[in-house]
C-alpha positions as CSV (number, residue, x, y, z in Angstrom):
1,X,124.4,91.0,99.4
2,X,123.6,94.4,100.7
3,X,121.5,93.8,103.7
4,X,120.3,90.8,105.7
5,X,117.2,91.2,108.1
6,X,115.1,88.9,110.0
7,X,111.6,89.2,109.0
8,X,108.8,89.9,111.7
9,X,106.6,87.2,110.3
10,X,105.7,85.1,106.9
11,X,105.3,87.5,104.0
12,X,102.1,87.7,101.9
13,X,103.6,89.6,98.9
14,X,107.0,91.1,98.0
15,X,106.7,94.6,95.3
16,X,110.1,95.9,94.3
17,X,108.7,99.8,93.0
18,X,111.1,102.0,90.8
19,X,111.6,105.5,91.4
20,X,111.3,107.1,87.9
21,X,113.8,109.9,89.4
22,X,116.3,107.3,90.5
23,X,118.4,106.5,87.2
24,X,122.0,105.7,86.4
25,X,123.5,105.7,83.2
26,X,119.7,106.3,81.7
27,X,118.7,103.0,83.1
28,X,115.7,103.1,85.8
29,X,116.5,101.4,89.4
30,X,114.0,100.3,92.0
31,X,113.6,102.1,94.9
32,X,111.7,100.2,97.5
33,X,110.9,97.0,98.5
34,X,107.5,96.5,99.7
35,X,106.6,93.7,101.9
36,X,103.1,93.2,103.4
37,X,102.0,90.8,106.0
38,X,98.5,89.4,107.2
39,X,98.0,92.8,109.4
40,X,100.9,95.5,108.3
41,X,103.5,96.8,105.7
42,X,106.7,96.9,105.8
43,X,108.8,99.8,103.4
44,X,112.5,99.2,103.0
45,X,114.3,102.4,100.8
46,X,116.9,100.9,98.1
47,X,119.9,103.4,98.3
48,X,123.6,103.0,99.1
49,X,122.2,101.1,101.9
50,X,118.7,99.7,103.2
51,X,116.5,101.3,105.5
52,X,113.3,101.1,106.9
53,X,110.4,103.6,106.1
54,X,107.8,104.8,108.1
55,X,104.7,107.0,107.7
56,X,106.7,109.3,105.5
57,X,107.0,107.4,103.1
58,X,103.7,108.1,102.2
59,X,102.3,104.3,102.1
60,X,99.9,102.6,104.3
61,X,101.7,100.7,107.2
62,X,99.1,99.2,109.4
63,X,97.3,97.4,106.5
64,X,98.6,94.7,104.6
65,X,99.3,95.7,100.8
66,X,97.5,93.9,98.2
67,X,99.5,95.8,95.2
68,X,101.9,98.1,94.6
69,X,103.4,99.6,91.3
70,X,105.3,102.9,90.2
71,X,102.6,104.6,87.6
72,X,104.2,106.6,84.5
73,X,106.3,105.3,81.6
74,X,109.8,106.8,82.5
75,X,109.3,110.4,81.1
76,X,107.2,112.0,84.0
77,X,107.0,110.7,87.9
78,X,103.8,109.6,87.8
79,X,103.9,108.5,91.5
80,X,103.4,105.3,93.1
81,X,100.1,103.7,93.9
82,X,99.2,100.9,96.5
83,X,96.5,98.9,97.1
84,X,95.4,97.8,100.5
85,X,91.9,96.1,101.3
86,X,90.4,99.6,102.5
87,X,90.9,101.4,98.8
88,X,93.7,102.2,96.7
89,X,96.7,105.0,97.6
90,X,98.6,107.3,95.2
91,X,101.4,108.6,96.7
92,X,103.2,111.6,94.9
93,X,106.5,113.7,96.0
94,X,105.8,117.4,95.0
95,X,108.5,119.7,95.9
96,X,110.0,117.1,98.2
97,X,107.0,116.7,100.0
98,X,104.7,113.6,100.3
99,X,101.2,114.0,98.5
100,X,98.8,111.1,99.2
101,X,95.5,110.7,97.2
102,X,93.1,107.8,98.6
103,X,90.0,106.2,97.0
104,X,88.2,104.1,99.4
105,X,86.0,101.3,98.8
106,X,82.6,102.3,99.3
107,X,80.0,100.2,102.1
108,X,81.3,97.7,104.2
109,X,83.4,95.8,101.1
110,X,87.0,95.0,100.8
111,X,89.6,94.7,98.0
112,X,89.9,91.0,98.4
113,X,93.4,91.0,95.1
114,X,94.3,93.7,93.1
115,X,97.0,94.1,90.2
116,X,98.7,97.2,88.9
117,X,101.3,98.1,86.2
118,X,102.4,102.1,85.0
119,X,99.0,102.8,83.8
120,X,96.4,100.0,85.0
121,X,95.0,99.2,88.4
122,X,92.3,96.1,88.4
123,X,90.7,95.7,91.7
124,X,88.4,92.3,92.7
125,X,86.0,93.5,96.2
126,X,84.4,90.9,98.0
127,X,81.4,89.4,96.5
128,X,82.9,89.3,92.7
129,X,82.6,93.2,91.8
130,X,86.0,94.1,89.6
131,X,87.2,97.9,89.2
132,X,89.5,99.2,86.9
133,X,91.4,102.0,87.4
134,X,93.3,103.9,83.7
135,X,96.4,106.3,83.9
């Protein structure tokens, strides 16, 4: 058991994301947890210890999160890419700096579920439309 935390509310989803940078013994380990809620995300870092994230982090926080998945296949960081109702967010660390790309729906719509791997992000907006996003 490394940490225990009360929870500010019921969870809609729980993403554990690797960090292809992160390995021991050649093996890759996650490095966040990623909880949303009806209204907001929460970011926890995976370390030594547990800690909360904020904006720098690089992912959405006032919107709840949809998906979330580390993109790449191990060799390369490809980044990490999350999906809230308002568009989908690739989030890159260049030279230790946060690099966020956004693609936001276009009108009035709204991702209403989305699913992502390491190369793939499908997307379903309100009113039946599906988007599909290739590495």
């Amino acid at each position: 058991e490394l940490a225990v935390s009360e929870l500010p509310g019921v969870p809609g989803g729980v993403f554990n994301v690797r960090d292809d940078r992160t390995t021991k013994n050649g093996k890759f380990y996650d490095r966040y947890i990623v909880v949303s809620f009806a209204d907001a995300t929460l970011v926890l870092s995976v370390g030594e210890t547990v800690e909360e994230m904020g904006k720098e982090s690089g992912f959405l926080t006032s919107d709840p999160t949809l998906a979330c998945s580390a993109l790449g296949n191990g060799d390369k960081d490809g980044g990490i890419v999350q999906v809230c109702p308002g568009g989908v967010r690739h989030i890159r660390r260049v030279n230790n700096q946060v690099n966020v790309s956004q693609w936001s729906v276009p009108g009035i719509k709204k991702i209403e579920c989305a699913s992502a791997n390491e190369s793939q992000i499908l997307i379903a907006l309100a009113g039946g439309e599906l988007i599909y996003f290739e590495l």
